[in-house]
C-alpha positions in Angstrom: 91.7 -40.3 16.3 94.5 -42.9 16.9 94.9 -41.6 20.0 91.5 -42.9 21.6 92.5 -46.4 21.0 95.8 -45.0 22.7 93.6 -44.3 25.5 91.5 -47.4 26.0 94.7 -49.3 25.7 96.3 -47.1 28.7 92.9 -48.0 30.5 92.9 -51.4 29.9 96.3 -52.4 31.1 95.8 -49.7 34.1 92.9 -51.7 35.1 95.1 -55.2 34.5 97.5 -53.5 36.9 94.9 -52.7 39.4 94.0 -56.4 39.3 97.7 -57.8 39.5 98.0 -55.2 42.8 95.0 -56.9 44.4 96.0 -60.2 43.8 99.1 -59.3 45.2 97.4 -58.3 48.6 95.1 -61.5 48.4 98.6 -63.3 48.4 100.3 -61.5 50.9 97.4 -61.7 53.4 97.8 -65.8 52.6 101.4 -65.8 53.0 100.6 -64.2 56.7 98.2 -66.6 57.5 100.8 -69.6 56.6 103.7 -67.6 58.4 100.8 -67.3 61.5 100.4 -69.7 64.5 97.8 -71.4 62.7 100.0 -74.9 63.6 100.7 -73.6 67.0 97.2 -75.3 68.6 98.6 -78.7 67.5 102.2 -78.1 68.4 100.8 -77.2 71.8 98.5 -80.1 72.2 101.4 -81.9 71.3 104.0 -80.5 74.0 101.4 -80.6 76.7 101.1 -84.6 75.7 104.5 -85.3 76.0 104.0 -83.5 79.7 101.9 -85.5 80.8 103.5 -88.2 79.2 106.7 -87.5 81.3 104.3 -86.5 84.3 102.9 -90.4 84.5 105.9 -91.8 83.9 107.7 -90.3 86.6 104.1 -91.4 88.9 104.0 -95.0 87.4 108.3 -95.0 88.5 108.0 -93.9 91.4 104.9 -96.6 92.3 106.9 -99.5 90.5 109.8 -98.4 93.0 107.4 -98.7 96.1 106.0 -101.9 95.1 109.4 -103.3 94.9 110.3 -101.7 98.1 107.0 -103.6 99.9 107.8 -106.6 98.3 111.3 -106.6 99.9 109.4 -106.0 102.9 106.5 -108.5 102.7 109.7 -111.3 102.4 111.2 -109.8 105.4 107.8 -109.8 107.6 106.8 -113.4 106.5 110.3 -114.4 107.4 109.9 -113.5 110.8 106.5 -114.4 111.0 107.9 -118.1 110.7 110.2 -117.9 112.6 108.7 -116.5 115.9 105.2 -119.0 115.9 102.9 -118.6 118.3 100.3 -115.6 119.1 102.6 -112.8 121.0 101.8 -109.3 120.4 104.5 -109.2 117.8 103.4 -111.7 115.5 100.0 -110.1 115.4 101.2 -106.6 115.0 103.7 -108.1 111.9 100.6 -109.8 110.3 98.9 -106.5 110.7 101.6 -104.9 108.7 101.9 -107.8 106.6 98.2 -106.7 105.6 98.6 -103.2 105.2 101.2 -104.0 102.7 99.9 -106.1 100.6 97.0 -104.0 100.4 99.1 -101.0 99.9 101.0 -103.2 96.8 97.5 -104.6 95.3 96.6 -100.5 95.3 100.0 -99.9 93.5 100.2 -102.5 91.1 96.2 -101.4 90.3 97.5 -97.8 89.8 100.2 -99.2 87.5 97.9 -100.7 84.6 96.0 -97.3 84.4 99.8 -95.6 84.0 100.4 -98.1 81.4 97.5 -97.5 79.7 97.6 -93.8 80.1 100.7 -93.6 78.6 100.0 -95.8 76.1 96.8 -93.8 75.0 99.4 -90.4 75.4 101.8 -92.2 73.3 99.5 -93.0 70.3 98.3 -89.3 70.4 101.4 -87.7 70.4 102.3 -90.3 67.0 98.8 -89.2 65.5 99.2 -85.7 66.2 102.9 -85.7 65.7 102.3 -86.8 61.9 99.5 -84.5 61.0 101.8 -81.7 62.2 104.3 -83.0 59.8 101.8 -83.8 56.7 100.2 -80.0 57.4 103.5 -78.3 57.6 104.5 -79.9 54.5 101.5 -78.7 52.7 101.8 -75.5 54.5 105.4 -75.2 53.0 104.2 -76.4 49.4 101.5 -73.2 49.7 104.1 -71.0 50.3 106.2 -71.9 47.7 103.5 -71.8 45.1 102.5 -67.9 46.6 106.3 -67.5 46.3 106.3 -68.0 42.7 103.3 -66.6 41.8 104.3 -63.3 43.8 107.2 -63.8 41.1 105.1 -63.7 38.4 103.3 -60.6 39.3 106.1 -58.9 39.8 107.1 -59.6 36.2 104.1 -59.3 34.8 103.4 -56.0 36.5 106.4 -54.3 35.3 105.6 -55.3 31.6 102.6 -53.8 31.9 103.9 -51.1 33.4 106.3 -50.2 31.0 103.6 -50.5 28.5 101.7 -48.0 30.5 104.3 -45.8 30.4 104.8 -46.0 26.7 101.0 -45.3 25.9 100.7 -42.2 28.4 103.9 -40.3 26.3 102.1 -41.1 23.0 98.7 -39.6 24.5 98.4 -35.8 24.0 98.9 -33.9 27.5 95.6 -32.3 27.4 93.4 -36.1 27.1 95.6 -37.3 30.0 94.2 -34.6 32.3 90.6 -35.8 31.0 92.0 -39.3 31.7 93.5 -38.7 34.9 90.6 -36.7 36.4 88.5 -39.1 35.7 90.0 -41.8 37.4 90.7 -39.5 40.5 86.5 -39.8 40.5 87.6 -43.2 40.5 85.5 -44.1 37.1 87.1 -45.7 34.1 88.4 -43.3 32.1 86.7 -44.7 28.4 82.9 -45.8 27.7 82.3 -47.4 24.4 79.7 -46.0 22.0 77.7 -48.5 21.4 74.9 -47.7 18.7 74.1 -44.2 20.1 74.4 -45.0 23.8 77.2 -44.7 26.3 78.1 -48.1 27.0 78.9 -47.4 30.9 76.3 -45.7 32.2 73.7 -46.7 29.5 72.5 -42.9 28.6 71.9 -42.5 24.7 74.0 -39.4 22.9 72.9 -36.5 21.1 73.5 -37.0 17.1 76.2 -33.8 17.8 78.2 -36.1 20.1 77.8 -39.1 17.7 78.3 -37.2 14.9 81.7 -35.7 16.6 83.3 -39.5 16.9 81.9 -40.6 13.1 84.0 -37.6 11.6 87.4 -39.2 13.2 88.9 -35.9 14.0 87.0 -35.2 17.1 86.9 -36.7 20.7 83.7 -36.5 22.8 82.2 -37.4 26.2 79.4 -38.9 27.4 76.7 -36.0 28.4 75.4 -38.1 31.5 78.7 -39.6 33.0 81.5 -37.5 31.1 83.5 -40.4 30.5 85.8 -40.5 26.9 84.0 -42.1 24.1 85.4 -44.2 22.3 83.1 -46.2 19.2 83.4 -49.6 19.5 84.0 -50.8 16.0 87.5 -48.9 16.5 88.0 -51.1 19.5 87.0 -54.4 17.4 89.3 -53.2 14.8 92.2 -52.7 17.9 91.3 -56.2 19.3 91.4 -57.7 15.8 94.9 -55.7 15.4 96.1 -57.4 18.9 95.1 -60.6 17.4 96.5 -60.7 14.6 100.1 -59.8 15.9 
């Protein structure tokens, strides 16, 4: 009955198509993940540096500004302090402030190395982190094109075998595509090879009338365990050797 190896046919490139579909999901649920904020942690690291970057730098300014400012100062006081001479309350109350400032500068120009090498340190991450960014997006982009074009593929490959499918299902006679398509609505395959005497999907061996009923070639049977479409698998050798040879 030509129209068994009709059959397994349909089922294999139904179950090819089922395969192509769920590679299709695997690859859209990849494509999400790239099109995600899976980079947004290191863009964020990276904009938070360049806050504090700009943070420091507007601290370490504004200190550089009041160390020049008590410098201008400390010339002004020791000016003074030699001109007046002598121990009045004034020169001891400008020597006080000359203390306090200097001090006050020494504290500055201490607070300005750790700017420097704060933002130094800020700097080197931001270059780090800005170029693994840049080497991750770029792969990132490289697996999108490559899901891109496989997506591509599928869909090609997909319609081939859907026209196929097509094909095979208005050669099939309308009364073993009900028996097909119940059995697929159980979600089972369709078509068992007979292997020996035994179903080959669920294993159970066959009476000699079912047997018997494939060996004559006019008949289709079904398995009396699982009630899937037997099919005896010398005819699928003889299909596969068919496909082969083309």
């Amino acid at each position: 009955m030509d129209f068994l190896k009709q059959m397994w046919q349909l089922q294999q490139v139904e179950v090819e198509m089922v395969r192509l579909r769920k590679e299709w999901d695997h690859i859209k649920e990849l494509a999400a993940r790239e099109s995600r904020s899976d980079l947004d942690a290191i863009r964020s690291g990276i904009e938070k540096a360049r806050e504090q970057w700009q943070s420091i730098k507007e601290e370490y300014d504004a200190a550089v500004q009041e160390t020049q400012s008590i410098g201008n100062k400390l010339v002004q006081h020791e000016e003074q302090l030699y001109q007046q001479g002598g121990q009045s309350k004034e020169l001891l109350s400008l020597q006080q402030k000359i203390s306090e400032l200097e001090k006050r500068k020494a504290y500055l120009e201490e607070k300005q190395l750790g700017h420097i090498n704060r933002l130094d340190e800020l700097e080197q991450r931001i270059a780090n982190e800005t170029l693994r960014l840049q080497r991750l997006e770029e792969q990132s982009r490289s697996r999108s094109a490559r899901l891109a074009e496989r997506q591509k593929e599928i869909k090609s490959e997909y319609g081939k075998w859907k026209e196929q499918r097509e094909e095979l299902r208005g050669e099939i006679p309308g009364y073993m595509l009900d028996i097909y398509n119940d059995l697929v609505a159980q979600k089972k395959r369709p078509m068992a090879l007979l292997k020996n005497a035994n179903c080959g999907a669920c294993g159970i061996e066959q009476s000699v009338l079912n047997v018997n009923a494939l060996k004559k070639g006019n008949q289709y049977t079904r398995c009396s365990s699982c009630g899937r479409i037997l099919v005896p698998q010398q005819q699928v050798a003889d299909l596969l050797k068919e496909e082969s040879d083309e």
